[in-house]
C-alpha positions in Angstrom: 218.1 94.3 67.0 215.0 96.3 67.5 213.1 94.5 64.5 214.4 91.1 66.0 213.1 92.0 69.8 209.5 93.4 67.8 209.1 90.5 65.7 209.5 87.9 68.8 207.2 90.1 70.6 204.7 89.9 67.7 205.1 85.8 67.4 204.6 85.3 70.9 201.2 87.1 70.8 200.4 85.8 68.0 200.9 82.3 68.9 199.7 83.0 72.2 196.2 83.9 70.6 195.9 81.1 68.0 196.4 78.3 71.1 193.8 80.2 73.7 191.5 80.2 70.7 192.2 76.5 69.7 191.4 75.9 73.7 188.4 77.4 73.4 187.2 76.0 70.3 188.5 72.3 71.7 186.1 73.1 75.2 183.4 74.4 73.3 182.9 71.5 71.1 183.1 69.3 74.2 180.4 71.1 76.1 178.1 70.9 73.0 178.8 66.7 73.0 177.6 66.9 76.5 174.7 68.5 75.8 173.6 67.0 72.9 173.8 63.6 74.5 172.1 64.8 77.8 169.2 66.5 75.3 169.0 63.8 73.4 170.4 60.2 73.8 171.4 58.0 71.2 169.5 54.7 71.3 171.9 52.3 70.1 171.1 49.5 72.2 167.6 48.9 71.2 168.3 49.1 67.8 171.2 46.7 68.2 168.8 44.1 69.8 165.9 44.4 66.7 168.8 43.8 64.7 170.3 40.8 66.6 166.8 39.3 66.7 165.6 39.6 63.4 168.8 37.7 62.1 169.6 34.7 62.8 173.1 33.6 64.1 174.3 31.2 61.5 174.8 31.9 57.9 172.4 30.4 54.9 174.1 27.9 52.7 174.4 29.9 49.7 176.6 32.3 51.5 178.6 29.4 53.0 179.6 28.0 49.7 180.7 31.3 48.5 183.0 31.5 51.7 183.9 27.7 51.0 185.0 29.5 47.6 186.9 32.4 48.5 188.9 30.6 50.9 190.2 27.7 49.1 191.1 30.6 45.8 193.0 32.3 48.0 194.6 29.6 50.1 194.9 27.4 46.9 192.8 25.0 48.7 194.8 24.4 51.3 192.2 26.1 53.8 188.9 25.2 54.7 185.8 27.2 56.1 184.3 24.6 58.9 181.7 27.4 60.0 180.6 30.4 60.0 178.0 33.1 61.8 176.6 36.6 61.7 178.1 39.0 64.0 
């Protein structure tokens, strides 16, 4: 019984250890996030808009009839592509 009442006291420290560590480890890393982001922003936005702007909304017609394509293959031409644009 003594090695039983040892090895629970060993497992529960040992458990308890790994899961204060993990906590820290989990904390850490969100205070780093944080502080990146406050340091340094991401500027998705802007680029978002240059890319928005520099493309135009609707698809050419080369890559329309290639859509035209796919879809009636695979539908056996049961389906049909009316239209189609960039997102």
């Amino acid at each position: 019984m003594e090695n039983l009442g040892t090895g629970l006291q060993l497992m529960i420290v040992g458990m308890s250890t790994v899961f204060l560590i993990l906590l820290i480890v989990i904390n850490g890393g969100k205070l780093l996030i944080k502080l990146v982001n406050m340091i340094a922003p991401e500027e998705v936005a802007a680029a978002k808009k240059q890319v928005q702007a520099s493309n135009p909304s609707q698809v050419d017609a080369s890559t329309m009839a290639i859509l035209q394509e796919v879809v009636k293959q695979i539908t056996g031409g049961k389906g049909r592509v009316e239209s189609a644009k960039k997102i």
